[in-house]
C-alpha positions, 0 to 999 in steps of 0.5 A: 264284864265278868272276868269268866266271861273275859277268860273265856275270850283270851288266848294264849300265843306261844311261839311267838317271834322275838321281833314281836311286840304288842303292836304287832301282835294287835294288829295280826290279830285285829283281822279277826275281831276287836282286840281288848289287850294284847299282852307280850310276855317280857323276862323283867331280868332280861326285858327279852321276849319270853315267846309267848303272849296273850289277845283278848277280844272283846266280842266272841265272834272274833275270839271265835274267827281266831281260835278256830283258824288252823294256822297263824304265821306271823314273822314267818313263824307258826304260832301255837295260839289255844285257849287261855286257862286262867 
């Protein structure tokens, strides 16, 4: 797969909750379609969360089913998730 069409599936999820690891942030977004990577962004100084992270999906139906819900809550929180600009 071409690495546009990879970017093209990617989202970038900000807001993220510090609880959240890549574990958890596959399995909220596995409800929409099958998850390539799902990558948590982590401060290499602190090894903290940063509160943003990046899904992509392997079929565009499912990057689709995400990107158009209106709200994602996870933990209690509203994630701000839009399309990745690479």
């Amino acid at each position: 797969m071409s690495n546009a069409v990879r970017s093209i599936q990617k989202l970038f999820v900000g807001n993220l909750p510090w609880t959240v690891g890549q574990k958890e942030l596959k399995l909220y977004f596995s409800k929409f379609g099958h998850i390539q990577t799902a990558s948590v962004i982590f401060d290499k100084a602190t090894g903290m969360s940063r509160g943003y992270a990046f899904v992509t999906f392997s079929t565009r139906d499912g990057f689709n089913s995400a990107s158009n819900k209106t709200n994602h809550v996870l933990d209690g929180r509203v994630l701000n998730v839009q399309v990745a600009t690479s």
